[in-house]
DSSP file (Angstrom, degrees, kcal/mol; ACC not computed):
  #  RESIDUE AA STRUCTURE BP1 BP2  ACC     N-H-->O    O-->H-N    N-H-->O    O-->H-N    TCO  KAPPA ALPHA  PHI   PSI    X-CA   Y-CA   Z-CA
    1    1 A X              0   0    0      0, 0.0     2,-0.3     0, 0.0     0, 0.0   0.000 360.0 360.0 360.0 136.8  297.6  189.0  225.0
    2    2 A X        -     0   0    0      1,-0.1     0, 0.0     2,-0.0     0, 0.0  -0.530 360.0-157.2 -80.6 132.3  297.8  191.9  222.7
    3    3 A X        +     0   0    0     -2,-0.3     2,-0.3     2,-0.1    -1,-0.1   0.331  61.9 101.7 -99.5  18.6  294.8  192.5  220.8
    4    4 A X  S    S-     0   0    0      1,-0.0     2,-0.6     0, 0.0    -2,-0.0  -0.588  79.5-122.9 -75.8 142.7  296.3  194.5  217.7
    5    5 A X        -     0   0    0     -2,-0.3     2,-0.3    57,-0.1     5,-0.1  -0.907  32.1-137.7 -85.8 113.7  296.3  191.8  214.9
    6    6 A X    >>  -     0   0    0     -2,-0.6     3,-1.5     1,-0.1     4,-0.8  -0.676  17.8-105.0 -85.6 142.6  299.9  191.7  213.8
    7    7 A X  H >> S+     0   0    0     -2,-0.3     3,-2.5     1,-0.2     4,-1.8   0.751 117.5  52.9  -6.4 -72.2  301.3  191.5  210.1
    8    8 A X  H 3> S+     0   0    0      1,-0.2     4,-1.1     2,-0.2    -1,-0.2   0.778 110.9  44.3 -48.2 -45.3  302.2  187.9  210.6
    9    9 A X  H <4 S+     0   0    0     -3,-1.5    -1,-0.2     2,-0.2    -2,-0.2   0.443 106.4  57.9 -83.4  11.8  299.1  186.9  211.7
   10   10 A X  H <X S+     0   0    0     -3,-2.5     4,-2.4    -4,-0.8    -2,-0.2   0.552 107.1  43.6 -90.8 -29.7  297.4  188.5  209.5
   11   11 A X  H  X S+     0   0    0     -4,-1.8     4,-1.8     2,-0.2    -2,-0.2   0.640 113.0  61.4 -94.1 -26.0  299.2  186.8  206.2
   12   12 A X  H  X S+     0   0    0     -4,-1.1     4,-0.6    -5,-0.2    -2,-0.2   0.690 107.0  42.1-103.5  14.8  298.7  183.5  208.3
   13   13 A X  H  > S+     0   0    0      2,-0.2     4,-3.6     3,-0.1     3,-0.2   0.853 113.1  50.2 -68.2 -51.3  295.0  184.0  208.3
   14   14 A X  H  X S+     0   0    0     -4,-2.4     4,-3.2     1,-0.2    -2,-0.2   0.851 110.4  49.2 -60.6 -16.7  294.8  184.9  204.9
   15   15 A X  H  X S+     0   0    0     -4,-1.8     4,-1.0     2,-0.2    -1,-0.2   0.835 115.0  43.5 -78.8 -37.7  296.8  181.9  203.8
   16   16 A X  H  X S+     0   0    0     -4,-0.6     4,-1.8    -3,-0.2     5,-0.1   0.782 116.8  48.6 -85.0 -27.9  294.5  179.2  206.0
   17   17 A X  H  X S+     0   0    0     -4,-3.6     4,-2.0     2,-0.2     5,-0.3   0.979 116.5  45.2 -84.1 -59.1  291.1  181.3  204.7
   18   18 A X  H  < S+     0   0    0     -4,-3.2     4,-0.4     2,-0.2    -1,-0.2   0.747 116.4  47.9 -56.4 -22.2  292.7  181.0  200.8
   19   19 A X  H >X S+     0   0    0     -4,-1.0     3,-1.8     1,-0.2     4,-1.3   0.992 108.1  47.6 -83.0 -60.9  293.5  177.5  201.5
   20   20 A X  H 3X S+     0   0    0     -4,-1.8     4,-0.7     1,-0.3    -2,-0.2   0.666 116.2  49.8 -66.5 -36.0  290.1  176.6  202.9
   21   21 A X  H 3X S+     0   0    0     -4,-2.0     4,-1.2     2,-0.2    -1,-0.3   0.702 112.6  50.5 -74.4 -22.2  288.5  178.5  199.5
   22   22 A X  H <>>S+     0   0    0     -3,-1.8     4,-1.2    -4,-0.4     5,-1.1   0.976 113.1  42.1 -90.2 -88.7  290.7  176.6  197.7
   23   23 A X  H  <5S+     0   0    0     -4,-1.3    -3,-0.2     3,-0.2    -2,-0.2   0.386 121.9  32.8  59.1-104.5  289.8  173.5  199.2
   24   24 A X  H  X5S+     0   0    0     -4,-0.7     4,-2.2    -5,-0.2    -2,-0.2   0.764 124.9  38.9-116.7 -56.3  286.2  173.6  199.4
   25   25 A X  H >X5S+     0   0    0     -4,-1.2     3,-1.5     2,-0.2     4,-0.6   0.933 133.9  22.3 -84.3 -80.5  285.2  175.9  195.7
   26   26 A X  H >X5S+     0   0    0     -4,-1.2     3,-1.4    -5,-0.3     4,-1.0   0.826 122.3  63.9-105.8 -50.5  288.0  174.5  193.2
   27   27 A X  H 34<S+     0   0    0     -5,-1.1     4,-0.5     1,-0.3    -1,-0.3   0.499 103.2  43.7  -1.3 -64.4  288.2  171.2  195.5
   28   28 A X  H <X S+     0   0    0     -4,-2.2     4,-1.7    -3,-1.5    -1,-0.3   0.719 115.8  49.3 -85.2 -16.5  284.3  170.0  194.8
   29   29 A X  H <X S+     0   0    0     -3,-1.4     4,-0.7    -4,-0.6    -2,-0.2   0.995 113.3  45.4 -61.1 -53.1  284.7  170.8  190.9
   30   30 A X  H  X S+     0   0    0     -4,-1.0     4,-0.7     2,-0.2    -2,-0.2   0.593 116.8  43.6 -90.3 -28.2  288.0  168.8  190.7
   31   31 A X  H >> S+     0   0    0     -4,-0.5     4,-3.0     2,-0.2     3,-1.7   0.954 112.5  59.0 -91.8 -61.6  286.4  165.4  193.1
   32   32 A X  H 3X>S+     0   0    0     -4,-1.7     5,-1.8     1,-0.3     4,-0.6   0.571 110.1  40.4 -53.8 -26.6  283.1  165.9  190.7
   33   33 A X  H 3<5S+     0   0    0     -4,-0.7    -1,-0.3     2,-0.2    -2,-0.2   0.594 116.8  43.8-115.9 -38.8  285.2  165.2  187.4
   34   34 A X  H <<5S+     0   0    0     -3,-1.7    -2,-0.2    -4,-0.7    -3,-0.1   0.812 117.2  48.2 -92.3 -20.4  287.3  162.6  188.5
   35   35 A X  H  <5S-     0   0    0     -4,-3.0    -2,-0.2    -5,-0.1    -3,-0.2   0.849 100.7-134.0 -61.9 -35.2  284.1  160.8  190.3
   36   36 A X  T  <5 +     0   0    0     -4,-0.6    -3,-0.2    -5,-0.5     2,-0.2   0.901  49.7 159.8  57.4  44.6  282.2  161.3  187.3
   37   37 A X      < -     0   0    0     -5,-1.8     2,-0.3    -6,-0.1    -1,-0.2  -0.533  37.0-139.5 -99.8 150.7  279.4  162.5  189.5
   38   38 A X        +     0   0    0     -2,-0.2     2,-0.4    -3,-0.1    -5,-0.1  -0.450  32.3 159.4-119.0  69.7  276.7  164.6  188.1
   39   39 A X        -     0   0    0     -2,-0.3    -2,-0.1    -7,-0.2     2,-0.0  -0.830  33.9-123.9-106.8 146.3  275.7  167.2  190.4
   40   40 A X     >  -     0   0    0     -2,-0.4     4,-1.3     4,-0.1     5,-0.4   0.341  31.7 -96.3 -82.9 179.0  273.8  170.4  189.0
   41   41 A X  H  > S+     0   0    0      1,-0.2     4,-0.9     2,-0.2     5,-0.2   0.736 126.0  62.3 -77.5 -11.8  274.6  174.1  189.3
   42   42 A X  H  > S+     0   0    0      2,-0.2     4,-2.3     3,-0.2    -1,-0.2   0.985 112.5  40.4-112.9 -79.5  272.1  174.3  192.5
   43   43 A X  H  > S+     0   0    0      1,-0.3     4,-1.4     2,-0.2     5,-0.3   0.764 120.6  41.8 -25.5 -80.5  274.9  171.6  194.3
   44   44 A X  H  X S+     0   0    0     -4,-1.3     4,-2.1     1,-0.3     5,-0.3   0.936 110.4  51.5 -22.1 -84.8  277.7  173.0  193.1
   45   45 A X  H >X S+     0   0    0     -4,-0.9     4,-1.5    -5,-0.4     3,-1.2   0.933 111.0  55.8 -37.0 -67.5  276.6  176.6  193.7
   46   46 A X  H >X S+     0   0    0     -4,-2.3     3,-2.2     1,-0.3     4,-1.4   0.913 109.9  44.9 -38.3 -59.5  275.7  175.4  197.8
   47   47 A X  H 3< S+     0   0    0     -4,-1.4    -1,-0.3     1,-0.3     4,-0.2   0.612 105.3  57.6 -86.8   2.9  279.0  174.2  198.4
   48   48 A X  H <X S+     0   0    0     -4,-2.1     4,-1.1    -3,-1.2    -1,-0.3   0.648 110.5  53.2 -56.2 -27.9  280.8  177.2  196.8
   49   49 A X  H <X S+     0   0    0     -3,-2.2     4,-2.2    -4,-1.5    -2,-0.3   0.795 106.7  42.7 -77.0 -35.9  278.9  178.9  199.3
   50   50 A X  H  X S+     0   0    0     -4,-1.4     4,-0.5     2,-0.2     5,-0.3   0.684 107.0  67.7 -51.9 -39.5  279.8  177.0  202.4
   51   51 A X  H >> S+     0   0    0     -5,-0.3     4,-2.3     1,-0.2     3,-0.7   0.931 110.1  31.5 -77.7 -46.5  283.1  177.2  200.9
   52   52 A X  H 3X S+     0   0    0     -4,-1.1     4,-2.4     1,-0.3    -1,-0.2   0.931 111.9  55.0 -73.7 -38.7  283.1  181.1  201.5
   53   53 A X  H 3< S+     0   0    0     -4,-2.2    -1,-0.3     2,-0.2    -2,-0.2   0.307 107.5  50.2-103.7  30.2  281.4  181.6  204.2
   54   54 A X  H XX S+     0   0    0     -3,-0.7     4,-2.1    -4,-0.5     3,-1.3   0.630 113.2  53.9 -90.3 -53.2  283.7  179.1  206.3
   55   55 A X  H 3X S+     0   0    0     -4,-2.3     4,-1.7    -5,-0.3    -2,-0.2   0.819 115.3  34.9 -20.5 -64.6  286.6  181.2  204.7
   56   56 A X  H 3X S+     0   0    0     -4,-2.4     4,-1.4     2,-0.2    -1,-0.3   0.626 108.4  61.8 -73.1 -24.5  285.3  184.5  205.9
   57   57 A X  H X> S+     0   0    0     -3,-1.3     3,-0.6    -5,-0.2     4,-0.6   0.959 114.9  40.8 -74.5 -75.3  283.8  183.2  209.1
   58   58 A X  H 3< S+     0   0    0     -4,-2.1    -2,-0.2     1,-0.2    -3,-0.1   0.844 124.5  34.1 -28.0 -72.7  288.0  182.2  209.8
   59   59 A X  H >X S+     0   0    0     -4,-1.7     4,-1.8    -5,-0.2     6,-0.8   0.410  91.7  88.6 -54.4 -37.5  289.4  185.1  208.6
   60   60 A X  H <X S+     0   0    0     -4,-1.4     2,-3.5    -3,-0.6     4,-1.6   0.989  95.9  37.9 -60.6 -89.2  287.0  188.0  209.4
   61   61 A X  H 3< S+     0   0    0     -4,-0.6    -1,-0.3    -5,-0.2    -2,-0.1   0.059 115.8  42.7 -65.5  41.7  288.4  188.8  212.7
   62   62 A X  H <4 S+     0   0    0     -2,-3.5    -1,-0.2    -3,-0.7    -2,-0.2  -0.011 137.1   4.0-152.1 -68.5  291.9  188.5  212.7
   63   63 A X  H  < S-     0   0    0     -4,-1.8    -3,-0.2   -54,-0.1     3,-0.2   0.258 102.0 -91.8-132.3  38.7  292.3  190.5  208.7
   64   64 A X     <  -     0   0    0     -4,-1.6    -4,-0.4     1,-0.2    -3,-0.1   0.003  53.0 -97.5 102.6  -7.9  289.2  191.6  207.6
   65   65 A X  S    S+     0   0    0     -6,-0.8    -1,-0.2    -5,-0.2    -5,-0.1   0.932  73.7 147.5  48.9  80.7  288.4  188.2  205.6
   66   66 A X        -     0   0    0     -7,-0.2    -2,-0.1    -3,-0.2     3,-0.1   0.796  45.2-154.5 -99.8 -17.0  289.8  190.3  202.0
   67   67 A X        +     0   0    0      1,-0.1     2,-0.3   -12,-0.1    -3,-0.0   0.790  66.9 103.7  61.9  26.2  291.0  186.0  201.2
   68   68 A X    >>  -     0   0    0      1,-0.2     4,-1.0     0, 0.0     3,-0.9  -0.883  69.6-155.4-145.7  98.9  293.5  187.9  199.1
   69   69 A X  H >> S+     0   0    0     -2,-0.3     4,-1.6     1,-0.3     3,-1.2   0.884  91.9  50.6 -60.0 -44.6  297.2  188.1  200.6
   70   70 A X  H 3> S+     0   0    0      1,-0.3     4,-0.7     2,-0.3    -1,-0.3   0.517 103.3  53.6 -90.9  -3.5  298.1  191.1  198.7
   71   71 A X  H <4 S+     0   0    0     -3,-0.9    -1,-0.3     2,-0.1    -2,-0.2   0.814 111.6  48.5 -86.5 -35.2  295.4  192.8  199.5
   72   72 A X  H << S+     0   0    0     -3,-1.2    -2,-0.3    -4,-1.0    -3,-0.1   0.948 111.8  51.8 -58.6 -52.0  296.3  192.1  203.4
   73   73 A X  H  <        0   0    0     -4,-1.6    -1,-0.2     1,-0.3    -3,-0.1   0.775 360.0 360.0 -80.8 -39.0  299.3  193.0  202.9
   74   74 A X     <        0   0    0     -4,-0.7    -1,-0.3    -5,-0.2    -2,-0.2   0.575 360.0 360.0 -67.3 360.0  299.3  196.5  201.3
């Protein structure tokens, strides 16, 4: 197996790490508001973090985890 990361798998990392930010960050705002749950900036704030650093964890080795196609891509 070639160990060069090619274009293609490079756009379909960033696309599974943008989805997975996606997800997990705008994901738990959007379930908190239609639950009509009241969790504090401290929640909120954790699982933005989770949210990233599963993202970057994916992403990191295969196209640098930039979580930005157009940045991959130029």
């Amino acid at each position: 197996m070639n160990q060069t990361s090619t274009l293609t798998g490079q756009c379909v990392a960033e696309f599974l790490g943008t989805g997975l930010l996606i997800f997990f960050c705008a994901g738990c705002v959007a379930a908190l508001r239609v639950a009509g749950a009241s969790f504090g900036q401290w929640e909120i704030s954790i699982i933005w973090g989770l949210g990233v650093a599963m993202a970057i964890y994916l992403t990191a080795g295969v196209s640098g985890a930039h979580l930005n196609p157009a940045v991959t891509i130029a």
